[in-house]
C-alpha positions, 0 to 999 in steps of 0.5 A, a space after each residue: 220090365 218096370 219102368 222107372 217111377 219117375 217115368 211111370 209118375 210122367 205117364 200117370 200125370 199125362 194120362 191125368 191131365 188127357 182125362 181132365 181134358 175129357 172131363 171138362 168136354 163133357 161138362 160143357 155138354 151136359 151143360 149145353 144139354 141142360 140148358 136146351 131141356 130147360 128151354 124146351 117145353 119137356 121138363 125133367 126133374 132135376 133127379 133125372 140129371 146128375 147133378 154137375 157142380 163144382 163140389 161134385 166135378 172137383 172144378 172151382 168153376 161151373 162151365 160158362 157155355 157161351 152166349 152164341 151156344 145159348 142162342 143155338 139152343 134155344 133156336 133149335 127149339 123155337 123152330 122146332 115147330 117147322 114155323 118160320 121165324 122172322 129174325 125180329 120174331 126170333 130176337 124177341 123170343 131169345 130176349 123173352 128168354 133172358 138170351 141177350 143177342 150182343 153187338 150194335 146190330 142185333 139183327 146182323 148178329 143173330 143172322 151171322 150166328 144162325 147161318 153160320 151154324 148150319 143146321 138153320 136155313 135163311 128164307 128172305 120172305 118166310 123167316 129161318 127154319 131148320 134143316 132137315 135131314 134124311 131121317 130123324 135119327 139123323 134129323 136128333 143126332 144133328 140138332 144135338 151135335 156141338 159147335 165147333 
């Protein structure tokens, strides 16, 4: 049975809108990814990618991925290494990198993203390492997964 093409229009455009959403999600990610591979001492050449612009994603805007996702990148692959890091350590090393850590106390800031992100674990003494998991499948699929 045909619906009514006002009906099926109504459909098409929610369906449309549902998709864009999508769109717009993996985006971000592909954004996030590039971001931490290019953080990342493995370098890829940029016709390994494709390329997400806004002529080729039909948006007016590129993605902004926020400064706490930055911060989270680039700590997943400083401490990458299994060396603790001091949180003064990692400060220096986000700035190295053009990463401003906002608000008045730096310090506090950067601690409040990392432990409530929960893939970093605080040592008072040693400095803040990852957290490893069962295996290192879990261990990339973990360290890969977006914030919330």
């Amino acid at each position: 049975m045909l619906r009514p093409p006002l009906q099926q229009i109504s459909l098409l455009d929610e369906e449309l809108r549902a998709l864009n959403d999508r769109r717009k999600k993996v985006e971000a990610k592909i954004v996030a990814l590039r971001m931490f591979l290019s953080a990342s001492e493995v370098r890829t050449s940029s016709s390994d990618l494709p390329a997400v612009t806004p002529a080729t994603t039909g948006l007016h805007e590129a993605p902004k991925v926020a400064v706490k996702d930055r911060v989270i990148a680039a700590a997943l692959r400083i401490l990458s290494d299994d060396k603790p890091r001091h949180t003064a350590d990692l400060l220096t090393a986000l700035e190295a990198e053009g990463i401003e850590v906002g608000g008045s106390n730096k310090f506090a800031a950067l601690s409040s993203i990392l432990s409530r992100e929960g893939r970093f674990k605080a040592n008072r003494t040693r400095g803040w390492t990852l957290i490893k998991r069962e295996s290192p499948a879990e261990n990339e699929a973990f360290d890969l997964q977006p914030t919330p």
